[in-house]
N, C-alpha and C positions, 0 to 999 in steps of 0.2 A: 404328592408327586404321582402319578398317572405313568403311563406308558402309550406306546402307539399300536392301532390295531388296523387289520385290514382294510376297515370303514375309512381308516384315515388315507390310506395309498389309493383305496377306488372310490375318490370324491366324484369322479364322471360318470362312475356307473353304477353309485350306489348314494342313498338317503338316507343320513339318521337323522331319525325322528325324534329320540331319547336316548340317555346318555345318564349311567351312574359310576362315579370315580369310585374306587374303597382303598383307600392310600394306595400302596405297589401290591397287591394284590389281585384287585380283580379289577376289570371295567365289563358292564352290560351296557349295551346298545340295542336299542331295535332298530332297526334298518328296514329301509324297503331295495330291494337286489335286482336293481331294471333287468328289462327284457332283455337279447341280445347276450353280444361278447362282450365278457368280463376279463380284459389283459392280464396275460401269464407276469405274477408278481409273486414273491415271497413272503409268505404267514410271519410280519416282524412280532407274535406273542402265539401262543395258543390258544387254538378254538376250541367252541362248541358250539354248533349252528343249531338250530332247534326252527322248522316251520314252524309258523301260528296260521296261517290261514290257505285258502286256496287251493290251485291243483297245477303244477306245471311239469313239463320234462326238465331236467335238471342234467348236465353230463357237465365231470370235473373232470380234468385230466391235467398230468408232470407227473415226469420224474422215471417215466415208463409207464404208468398206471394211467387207466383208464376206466371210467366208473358213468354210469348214463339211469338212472330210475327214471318214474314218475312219479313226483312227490307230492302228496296232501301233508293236513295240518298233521304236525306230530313228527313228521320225516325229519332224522337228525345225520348231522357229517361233522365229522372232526377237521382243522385244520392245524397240522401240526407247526411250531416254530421253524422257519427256514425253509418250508415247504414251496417248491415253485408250483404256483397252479396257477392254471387258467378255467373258465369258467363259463357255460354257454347256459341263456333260460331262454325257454319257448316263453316266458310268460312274466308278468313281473311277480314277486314275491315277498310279504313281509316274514320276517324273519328275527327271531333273538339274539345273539352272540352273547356267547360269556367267554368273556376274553382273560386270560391266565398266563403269567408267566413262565417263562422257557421251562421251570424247573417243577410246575404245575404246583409245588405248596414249596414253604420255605426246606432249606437244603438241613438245618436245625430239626426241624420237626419232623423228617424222611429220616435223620439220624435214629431219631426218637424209637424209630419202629424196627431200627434194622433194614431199611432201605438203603441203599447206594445211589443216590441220585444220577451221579455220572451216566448210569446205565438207562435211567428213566426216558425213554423217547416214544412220544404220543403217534400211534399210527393213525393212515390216511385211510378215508372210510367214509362210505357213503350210503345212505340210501335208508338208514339204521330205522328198522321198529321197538325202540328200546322205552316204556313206561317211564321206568325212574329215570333216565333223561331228559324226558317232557316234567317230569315232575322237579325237577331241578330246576327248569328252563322257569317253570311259572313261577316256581316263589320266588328267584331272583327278579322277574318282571312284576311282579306287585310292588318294589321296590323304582318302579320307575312312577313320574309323575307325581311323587307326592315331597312332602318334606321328609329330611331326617329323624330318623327317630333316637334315643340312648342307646338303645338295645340294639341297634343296627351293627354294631362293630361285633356284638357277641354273635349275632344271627349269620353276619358274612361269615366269621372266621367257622363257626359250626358246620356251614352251610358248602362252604369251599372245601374246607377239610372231607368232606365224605362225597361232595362230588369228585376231586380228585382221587379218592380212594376207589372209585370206581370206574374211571377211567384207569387209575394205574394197573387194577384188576383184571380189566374185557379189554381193553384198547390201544395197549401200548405195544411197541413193535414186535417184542416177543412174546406176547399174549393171545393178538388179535390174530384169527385166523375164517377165515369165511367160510359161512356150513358146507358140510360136503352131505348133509343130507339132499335128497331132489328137491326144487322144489315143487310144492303144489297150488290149486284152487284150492286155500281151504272154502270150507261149509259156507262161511260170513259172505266172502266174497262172491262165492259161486251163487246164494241165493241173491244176492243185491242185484246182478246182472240178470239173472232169470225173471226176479219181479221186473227188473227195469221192461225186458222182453212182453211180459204179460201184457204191462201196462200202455206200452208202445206199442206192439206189432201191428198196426194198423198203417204209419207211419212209415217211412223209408228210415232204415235204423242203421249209420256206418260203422262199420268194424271199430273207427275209434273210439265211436261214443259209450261201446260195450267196452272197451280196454280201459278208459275210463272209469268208469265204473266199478272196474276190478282193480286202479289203481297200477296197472301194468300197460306196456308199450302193447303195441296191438300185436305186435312178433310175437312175443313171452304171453300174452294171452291167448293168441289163438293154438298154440301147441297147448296150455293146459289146462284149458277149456276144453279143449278134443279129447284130451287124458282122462278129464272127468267125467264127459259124460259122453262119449263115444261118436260125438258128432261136432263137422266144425261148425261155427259160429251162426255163419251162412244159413248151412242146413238147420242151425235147431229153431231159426228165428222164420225158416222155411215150413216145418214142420207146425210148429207153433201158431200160423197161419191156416193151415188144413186144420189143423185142429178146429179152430175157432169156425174156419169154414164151413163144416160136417155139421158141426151144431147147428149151425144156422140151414144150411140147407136142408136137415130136418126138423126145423121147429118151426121157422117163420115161413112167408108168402112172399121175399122179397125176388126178383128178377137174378138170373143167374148174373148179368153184369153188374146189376147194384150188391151182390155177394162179393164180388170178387174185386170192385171198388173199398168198398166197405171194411178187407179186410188186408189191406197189404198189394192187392197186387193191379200192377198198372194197365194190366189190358186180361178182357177176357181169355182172348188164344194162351197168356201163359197162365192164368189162372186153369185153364185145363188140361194143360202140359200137366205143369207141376201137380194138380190134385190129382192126375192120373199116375204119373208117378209114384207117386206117394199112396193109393187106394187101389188101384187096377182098376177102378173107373172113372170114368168122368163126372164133371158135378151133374149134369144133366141124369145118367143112368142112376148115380146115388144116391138124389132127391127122390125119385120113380121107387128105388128098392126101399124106401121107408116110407112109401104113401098108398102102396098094395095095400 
């Protein structure tokens, strides 16, 4: 006997691809989560979404809550039982569901521990960089596409048991609370987008493509971006530009217009804005003061 899951109420706006039953305990599906509005419906079991692939903006919102990331592979969200949500993607997205009943493990085995089940309620949450989540998500998906095995009833029950325990741990209403640290660029991110710059700046490079990169909205990137390294986006992909400029205007024999093609910018006149700007001379005077 099965249960029913979100996949089953958004058959218009949602694809299973695969589907594994584990008597009333668990169901996995991988789904693909079209693009577009996903109609405000009710969580009939509990979730746990898990990306597998891609990059899109994701914004969920009921209930008062309202939650908006940019998600790649690995971005996880809880969908609690009875939860009214609605659902918007910039993009489509495959995705895992481990689908759990209202009471996330039996109400017997929460005795076991000294839990009160009554009080158990999975909070709404999104956006989550959580390892052992992903790590839950894949070995229940190896379990998709193949036959059953013996072991599979010991492997669920093990396997459910301490994903629920960690949910009931980080995630439940009275648990889950969102960092009140700032956040920042860390180190990973902030280099990813600088090589991207290195490797582009010759190109026209949009704000989003850098937000991207950093996995954040171009909003929340360009504030800590600026945080980290003291200039906005604009300027460092600006600077970065003169940089490569200088070099060349003192090493090669190229025309000051094929310099300023060459390296980002669309016409000579603001190639000598901007390098003047930025040198207190022009590329003309600056070629001159390194061939005295």
């Amino acid at each position: 006997m099965s249960f029913e899951t979100m996949g089953d109420q958004r058959r218009g706006t949602c694809q299973v691809l695969g589907r594994v039953d584990h008597r009333a305990r668990l169901v996995v599906e991988r789904r693909i989560n079209g693009a577009g509005s996903h109609p405000r419906q009710a969580y009939p079991c509990n979730e746990l979404i898990v990306m597998l692939g891609g990059r899109a903006v994701v914004r969920r919102s009921g209930d008062g809550q309202d939650e908006k990331c940019l998600a790649g592979a690995g971005t996880a969200w809880t969908g609690p039982v009875g939860f009214m949500e609605k659902a918007e993607l910039s993009e489509a997205i495959s995705c895992l569901h481990v689908c759990l009943p209202p009471a996330l493990i039996e109400h017997s085995a929460l005795a076991d521990y000294g839990i009160d089940a009554s009080l158990i309620e999975l909070a709404f949450v999104g956006g989550l960089a959580d390892p052992l989540l992903v790590s839950f998500a894949r070995a229940f998906e190896g379990m998709l596409g193949r036959s059953q095995l013996p072991t599979d009833r010991l492997f669920v029950d093990g396997l459910t048991t301490a994903l629920a325990a960690h949910l009931i741990a980080n995630y439940t209403v009275d648990r889950w609370k969102p960092s009140s640290t700032a956040q920042k660029l860390d180190e990973r991110r902030l280099k990813r987008v600088t090589d991207y710059v290195d490797a582009h700046y010759a190109e026209p490079i949009p704000l989003e493509r850098l937000a991207a990169e950093a996995c954040l909205s171009p909003f929340h990137f360009s504030r800590l971006f600026r945080e980290a390294t003291g200039l906005t986006p604009h300027r460092y992909v600006t600077e970065r530009r003169v940089r490569a400029a200088r070099e060349a205007l003192a090493l090669d024999q190229a025309t000051l217009s094929e310099v300023a093609a060459e390296h980002g910018f669309n016409t000579q006149d603001n190639f000598t804005r901007v390098f003047r700007r930025s040198t207190g001379l022009t590329p003309g005077q600056y070629r001159t003061m390194f061939r005295r």
